[in-house]
C-alpha positions in Angstrom: 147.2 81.9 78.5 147.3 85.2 76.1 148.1 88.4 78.7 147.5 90.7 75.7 144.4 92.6 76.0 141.8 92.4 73.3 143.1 94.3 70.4 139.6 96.2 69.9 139.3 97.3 73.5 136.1 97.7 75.4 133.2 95.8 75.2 133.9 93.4 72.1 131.5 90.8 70.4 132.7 87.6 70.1 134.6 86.7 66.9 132.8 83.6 65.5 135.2 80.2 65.4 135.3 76.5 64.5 137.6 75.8 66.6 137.4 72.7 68.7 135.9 71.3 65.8 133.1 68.9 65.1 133.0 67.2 68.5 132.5 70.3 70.7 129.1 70.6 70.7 129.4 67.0 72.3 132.0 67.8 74.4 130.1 70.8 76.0 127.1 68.4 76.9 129.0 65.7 78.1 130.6 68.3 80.7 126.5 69.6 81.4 125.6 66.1 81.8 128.4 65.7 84.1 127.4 68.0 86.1 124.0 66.6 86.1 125.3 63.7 87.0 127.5 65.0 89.7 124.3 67.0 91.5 122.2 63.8 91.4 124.9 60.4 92.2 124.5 59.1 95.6 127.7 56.3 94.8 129.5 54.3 96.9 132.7 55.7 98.5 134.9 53.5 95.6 133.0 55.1 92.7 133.2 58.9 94.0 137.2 58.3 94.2 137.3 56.4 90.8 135.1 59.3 89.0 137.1 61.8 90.9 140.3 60.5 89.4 138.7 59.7 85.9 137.7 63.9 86.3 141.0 64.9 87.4 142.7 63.7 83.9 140.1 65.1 82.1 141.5 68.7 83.7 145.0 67.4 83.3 144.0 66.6 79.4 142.9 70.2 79.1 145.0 72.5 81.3 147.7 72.8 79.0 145.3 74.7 76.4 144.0 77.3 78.6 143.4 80.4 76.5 141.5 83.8 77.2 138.3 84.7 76.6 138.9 85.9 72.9 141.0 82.9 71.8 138.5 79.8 73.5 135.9 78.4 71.3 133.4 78.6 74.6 131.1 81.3 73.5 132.4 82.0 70.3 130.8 78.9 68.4 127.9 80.6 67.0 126.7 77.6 65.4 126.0 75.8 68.9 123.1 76.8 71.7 124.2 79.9 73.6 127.3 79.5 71.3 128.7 76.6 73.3 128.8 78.6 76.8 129.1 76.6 79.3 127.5 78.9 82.1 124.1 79.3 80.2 120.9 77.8 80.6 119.3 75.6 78.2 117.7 78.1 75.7 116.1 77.9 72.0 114.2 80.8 70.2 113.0 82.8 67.3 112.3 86.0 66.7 108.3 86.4 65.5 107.3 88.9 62.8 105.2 90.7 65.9 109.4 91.4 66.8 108.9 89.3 69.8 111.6 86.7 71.6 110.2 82.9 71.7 111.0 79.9 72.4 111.2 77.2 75.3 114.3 76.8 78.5 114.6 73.9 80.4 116.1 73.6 83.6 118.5 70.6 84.0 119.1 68.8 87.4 122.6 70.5 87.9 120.0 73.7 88.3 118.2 72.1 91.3 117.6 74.4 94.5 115.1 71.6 97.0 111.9 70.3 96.6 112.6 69.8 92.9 112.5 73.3 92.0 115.1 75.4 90.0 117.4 77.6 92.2 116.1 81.2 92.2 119.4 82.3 90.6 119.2 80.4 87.8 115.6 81.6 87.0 116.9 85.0 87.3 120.1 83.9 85.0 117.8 82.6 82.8 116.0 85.7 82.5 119.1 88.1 82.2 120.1 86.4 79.5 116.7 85.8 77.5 115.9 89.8 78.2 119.6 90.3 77.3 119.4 88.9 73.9 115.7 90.2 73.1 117.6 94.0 73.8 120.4 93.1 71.7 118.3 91.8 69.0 115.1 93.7 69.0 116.9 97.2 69.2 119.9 96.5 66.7 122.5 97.7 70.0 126.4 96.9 69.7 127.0 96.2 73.2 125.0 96.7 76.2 125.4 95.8 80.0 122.5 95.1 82.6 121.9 98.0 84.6 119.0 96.1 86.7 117.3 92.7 86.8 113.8 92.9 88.9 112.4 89.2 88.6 108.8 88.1 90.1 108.5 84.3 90.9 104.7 83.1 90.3 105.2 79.3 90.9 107.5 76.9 91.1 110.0 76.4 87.9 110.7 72.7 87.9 114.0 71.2 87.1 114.4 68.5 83.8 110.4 70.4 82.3 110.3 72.3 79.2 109.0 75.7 79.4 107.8 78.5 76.9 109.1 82.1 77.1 108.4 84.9 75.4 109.9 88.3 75.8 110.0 91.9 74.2 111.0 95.3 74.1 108.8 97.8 75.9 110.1 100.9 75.0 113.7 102.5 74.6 114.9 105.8 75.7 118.2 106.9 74.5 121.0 104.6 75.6 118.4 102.7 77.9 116.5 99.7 76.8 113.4 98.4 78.7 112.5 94.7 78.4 110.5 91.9 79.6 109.4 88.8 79.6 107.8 85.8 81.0 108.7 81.9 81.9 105.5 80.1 81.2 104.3 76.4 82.0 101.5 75.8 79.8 99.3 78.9 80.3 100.5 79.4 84.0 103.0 82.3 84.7 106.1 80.4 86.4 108.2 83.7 86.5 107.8 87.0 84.9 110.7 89.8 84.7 111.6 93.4 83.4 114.7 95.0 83.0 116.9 97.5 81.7 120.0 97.1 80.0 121.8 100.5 78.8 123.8 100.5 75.0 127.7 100.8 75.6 129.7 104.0 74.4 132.7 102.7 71.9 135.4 101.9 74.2 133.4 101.0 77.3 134.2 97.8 79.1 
Protein backbone atom coordinates (compact mmCIF):
# COMPACT_ATOMS: atom_id res chain seq x y z
CA UNK A 1 0.00 0.00 0.00
CA UNK A 2 1.34 3.66 -1.12
CA UNK A 3 2.20 5.57 2.53
CA UNK A 4 2.86 8.74 0.49
CA UNK A 5 0.20 11.30 0.94
CA UNK A 6 -1.61 12.58 -2.10
CA UNK A 7 0.66 14.82 -3.93
CA UNK A 8 -2.13 17.69 -4.21
CA UNK A 9 -3.01 17.68 -0.54
CA UNK A 10 -6.38 18.46 0.83
CA UNK A 11 -9.48 17.59 -0.43
CA UNK A 12 -8.59 16.07 -4.07
CA UNK A 13 -11.09 14.93 -6.88
CA UNK A 14 -10.55 11.74 -8.02
CA UNK A 15 -8.17 11.30 -11.08
CA UNK A 16 -10.29 9.42 -13.66
CA UNK A 17 -8.69 5.67 -14.57
CA UNK A 18 -9.17 2.45 -16.67
CA UNK A 19 -7.68 0.57 -14.65
CA UNK A 20 -9.02 -2.78 -13.74
CA UNK A 21 -10.03 -2.81 -17.22
CA UNK A 22 -13.11 -3.99 -19.09
CA UNK A 23 -14.36 -6.50 -16.51
CA UNK A 24 -14.67 -4.13 -13.52
CA UNK A 25 -17.79 -2.92 -13.90
CA UNK A 26 -18.65 -6.84 -13.57
CA UNK A 27 -16.55 -7.39 -11.01
CA UNK A 28 -18.08 -4.57 -8.80
CA UNK A 29 -21.61 -6.27 -9.24
CA UNK A 30 -20.66 -9.56 -8.69
CA UNK A 31 -19.23 -8.43 -5.25
CA UNK A 32 -22.97 -6.29 -4.69
CA UNK A 33 -24.65 -9.32 -5.66
CA UNK A 34 -22.70 -11.14 -3.32
CA UNK A 35 -23.59 -9.32 -0.82
CA UNK A 36 -27.09 -9.70 -1.77
CA UNK A 37 -26.72 -13.01 -1.71
CA UNK A 38 -25.01 -13.24 1.54
CA UNK A 39 -28.02 -11.01 3.38
CA UNK A 40 -30.63 -13.28 1.90
CA UNK A 41 -29.07 -17.33 1.84
CA UNK A 42 -30.55 -19.51 4.52
CA UNK A 43 -27.91 -22.72 3.28
CA UNK A 44 -27.17 -25.68 4.80
CA UNK A 45 -24.13 -25.70 7.26
CA UNK A 46 -21.85 -27.57 4.13
CA UNK A 47 -22.69 -24.69 1.77
CA UNK A 48 -21.93 -21.61 4.26
CA UNK A 49 -18.33 -23.33 4.88
CA UNK A 50 -17.83 -24.16 1.10
CA UNK A 51 -18.84 -20.35 0.11
CA UNK A 52 -16.85 -19.15 3.03
CA UNK A 53 -13.73 -20.80 1.62
CA UNK A 54 -14.63 -20.05 -2.12
CA UNK A 55 -14.76 -16.09 -0.45
CA UNK A 56 -11.64 -16.40 1.44
CA UNK A 57 -9.52 -16.97 -1.97
CA UNK A 58 -11.24 -14.39 -3.56
CA UNK A 59 -9.52 -12.03 -0.60
CA UNK A 60 -6.37 -14.11 -0.90
CA UNK A 61 -6.57 -13.38 -4.92
CA UNK A 62 -6.80 -9.68 -4.18
CA UNK A 63 -4.78 -8.87 -1.04
CA UNK A 64 -1.62 -8.63 -2.63
CA UNK A 65 -2.86 -5.46 -4.70
CA UNK A 66 -4.07 -3.34 -2.02
CA UNK A 67 -3.48 0.23 -2.97
CA UNK A 68 -4.75 3.71 -1.46
CA UNK A 69 -7.44 5.64 -2.16
CA UNK A 70 -5.76 7.58 -5.13
CA UNK A 71 -4.13 4.59 -6.89
CA UNK A 72 -7.60 2.00 -6.69
CA UNK A 73 -9.80 2.10 -9.58
CA UNK A 74 -12.93 2.05 -6.91
CA UNK A 75 -14.26 5.42 -7.27
CA UNK A 76 -12.12 6.64 -9.84
CA UNK A 77 -13.85 4.80 -12.94
CA UNK A 78 -15.90 7.57 -14.09
CA UNK A 79 -17.33 5.67 -16.80
CA UNK A 80 -19.20 3.17 -14.29
CA UNK A 81 -22.40 4.09 -11.79
CA UNK A 82 -21.08 6.02 -8.73
CA UNK A 83 -17.74 5.55 -10.54
CA UNK A 84 -17.49 1.90 -9.44
CA UNK A 85 -17.79 2.67 -5.50
CA UNK A 86 -18.49 -0.03 -3.84
CA UNK A 87 -20.19 1.68 -0.74
CA UNK A 88 -22.90 3.66 -2.89
CA UNK A 89 -26.30 3.02 -3.45
CA UNK A 90 -27.73 2.12 -6.70
CA UNK A 91 -28.19 5.66 -8.40
CA UNK A 92 -28.82 7.01 -12.13
CA UNK A 93 -29.58 10.75 -13.08
CA UNK A 94 -29.56 13.73 -15.29
CA UNK A 95 -29.45 17.05 -14.85
CA UNK A 96 -32.81 18.86 -16.43
CA UNK A 97 -32.59 22.27 -18.21
CA UNK A 98 -34.95 23.61 -15.05
CA UNK A 99 -31.05 22.72 -13.32
CA UNK A 100 -32.66 20.03 -11.30
CA UNK A 101 -31.14 16.44 -10.15
CA UNK A 102 -33.29 13.32 -11.59
CA UNK A 103 -33.31 10.13 -11.84
CA UNK A 104 -34.35 6.80 -10.06
CA UNK A 105 -32.34 4.58 -6.83
CA UNK A 106 -33.11 1.32 -5.94
CA UNK A 107 -32.53 -0.28 -2.90
CA UNK A 108 -31.01 -3.83 -3.16
CA UNK A 109 -31.62 -6.72 -0.60
CA UNK A 110 -28.06 -6.24 1.06
CA UNK A 111 -29.92 -2.75 2.13
CA UNK A 112 -32.69 -4.58 4.07
CA UNK A 113 -33.46 -3.21 7.78
CA UNK A 114 -36.99 -5.85 8.71
CA UNK A 115 -40.27 -6.01 7.41
CA UNK A 116 -38.82 -5.54 3.90
CA UNK A 117 -37.96 -2.06 4.25
CA UNK A 118 -34.53 -0.31 3.49
CA UNK A 119 -32.41 0.46 6.66
CA UNK A 120 -32.85 4.03 7.68
CA UNK A 121 -29.11 4.59 7.13
CA UNK A 122 -29.06 3.71 3.84
CA UNK A 123 -32.10 6.09 2.97
CA UNK A 124 -30.14 8.79 4.61
CA UNK A 125 -26.82 7.50 2.51
CA UNK A 126 -28.79 7.60 -0.25
CA UNK A 127 -29.77 11.06 0.30
CA UNK A 128 -26.15 12.47 1.24
CA UNK A 129 -24.95 11.40 -1.70
CA UNK A 130 -27.83 12.40 -4.20
CA UNK A 131 -27.92 16.15 -2.34
CA UNK A 132 -24.07 15.81 -2.42
CA UNK A 133 -23.80 15.60 -6.11
CA UNK A 134 -26.78 18.05 -6.94
CA UNK A 135 -24.39 20.77 -4.70
CA UNK A 136 -21.43 19.78 -6.51
CA UNK A 137 -23.07 20.00 -9.82
CA UNK A 138 -25.66 22.63 -9.59
CA UNK A 139 -23.25 25.24 -7.94
CA UNK A 140 -19.96 24.45 -10.03
CA UNK A 141 -17.99 23.87 -6.21
CA UNK A 142 -14.39 22.12 -6.18
CA UNK A 143 -14.80 20.26 -3.12
CA UNK A 144 -17.32 20.40 -0.42
CA UNK A 145 -18.06 18.37 2.78
CA UNK A 146 -21.51 17.83 4.57
CA UNK A 147 -21.92 20.03 7.33
CA UNK A 148 -25.58 18.48 8.19
CA UNK A 149 -28.03 15.82 6.88
CA UNK A 150 -31.77 16.38 8.29
CA UNK A 151 -33.80 13.49 6.63
CA UNK A 152 -37.81 13.08 7.10
CA UNK A 153 -39.15 9.45 6.44
CA UNK A 154 -42.79 9.57 4.85
CA UNK A 155 -43.32 5.81 4.19
CA UNK A 156 -41.72 2.90 3.93
CA UNK A 157 -38.70 2.72 1.18
CA UNK A 158 -38.79 -0.93 -0.05
CA UNK A 159 -35.83 -2.97 -0.81
CA UNK A 160 -35.30 -4.55 -4.67
CA UNK A 161 -38.27 -1.33 -6.02
CA UNK A 162 -37.24 1.37 -8.30
CA UNK A 163 -37.76 4.83 -7.11
CA UNK A 164 -37.69 8.40 -8.68
CA UNK A 165 -35.81 11.31 -6.99
CA UNK A 166 -35.40 14.53 -7.70
CA UNK A 167 -33.36 17.14 -6.02
CA UNK A 168 -32.13 20.85 -6.16
CA UNK A 169 -30.35 23.72 -4.92
CA UNK A 170 -32.37 26.08 -2.74
CA UNK A 171 -30.25 28.85 -2.34
CA UNK A 172 -26.40 29.39 -1.63
CA UNK A 173 -24.76 31.72 0.76
CA UNK A 174 -21.14 32.20 0.49
CA UNK A 175 -19.21 28.98 1.11
CA UNK A 176 -22.69 27.32 2.18
CA UNK A 177 -24.91 25.38 -0.16
CA UNK A 178 -28.57 24.51 0.75
CA UNK A 179 -30.13 21.47 -1.02
CA UNK A 180 -32.86 19.14 -1.09
CA UNK A 181 -34.63 16.57 -2.38
CA UNK A 182 -37.12 13.90 -2.35
CA UNK A 183 -37.29 9.81 -2.67
CA UNK A 184 -40.62 9.28 -4.51
CA UNK A 185 -42.69 6.00 -5.20
CA UNK A 186 -45.00 6.93 -7.84
CA UNK A 187 -46.46 10.18 -6.65
CA UNK A 188 -46.11 9.26 -2.82
CA UNK A 189 -43.27 10.96 -0.81
CA UNK A 190 -41.14 7.87 0.60
CA UNK A 191 -38.46 10.25 2.14
CA UNK A 192 -37.73 13.91 1.68
CA UNK A 193 -34.30 15.66 2.88
CA UNK A 194 -32.46 19.11 3.10
CA UNK A 195 -29.03 19.73 3.77
CA UNK A 196 -26.10 21.86 3.72
CA UNK A 197 -22.87 21.13 2.49
CA UNK A 198 -20.13 23.98 2.83
CA UNK A 199 -17.38 24.54 -0.38
CA UNK A 200 -13.74 23.54 0.87
CA UNK A 201 -10.82 26.26 1.15
CA UNK A 202 -7.75 25.03 -1.15
CA UNK A 203 -5.83 22.83 1.11
CA UNK A 204 -8.67 21.65 3.34
CA UNK A 205 -9.02 18.00 4.08
Amino acid sequence: MASDAHPGGGFNPPDPTDQGGPDYGRFIDAIRTLQDHARAANAPDHVITEAADLVDKVSQLLAPYEADEWSSPSGRRVDLPGRGNLLSIPLDVDITAEQRVVGTARFRRFHLGRNGAAHGGAVAQLFDALLGYTAFKLSGSGAQRTAFLHVDYRSIARIETEYRVDAGIDRIEGRKIFVSGRVFDDDVTVAEAHALFVKLKPGQP
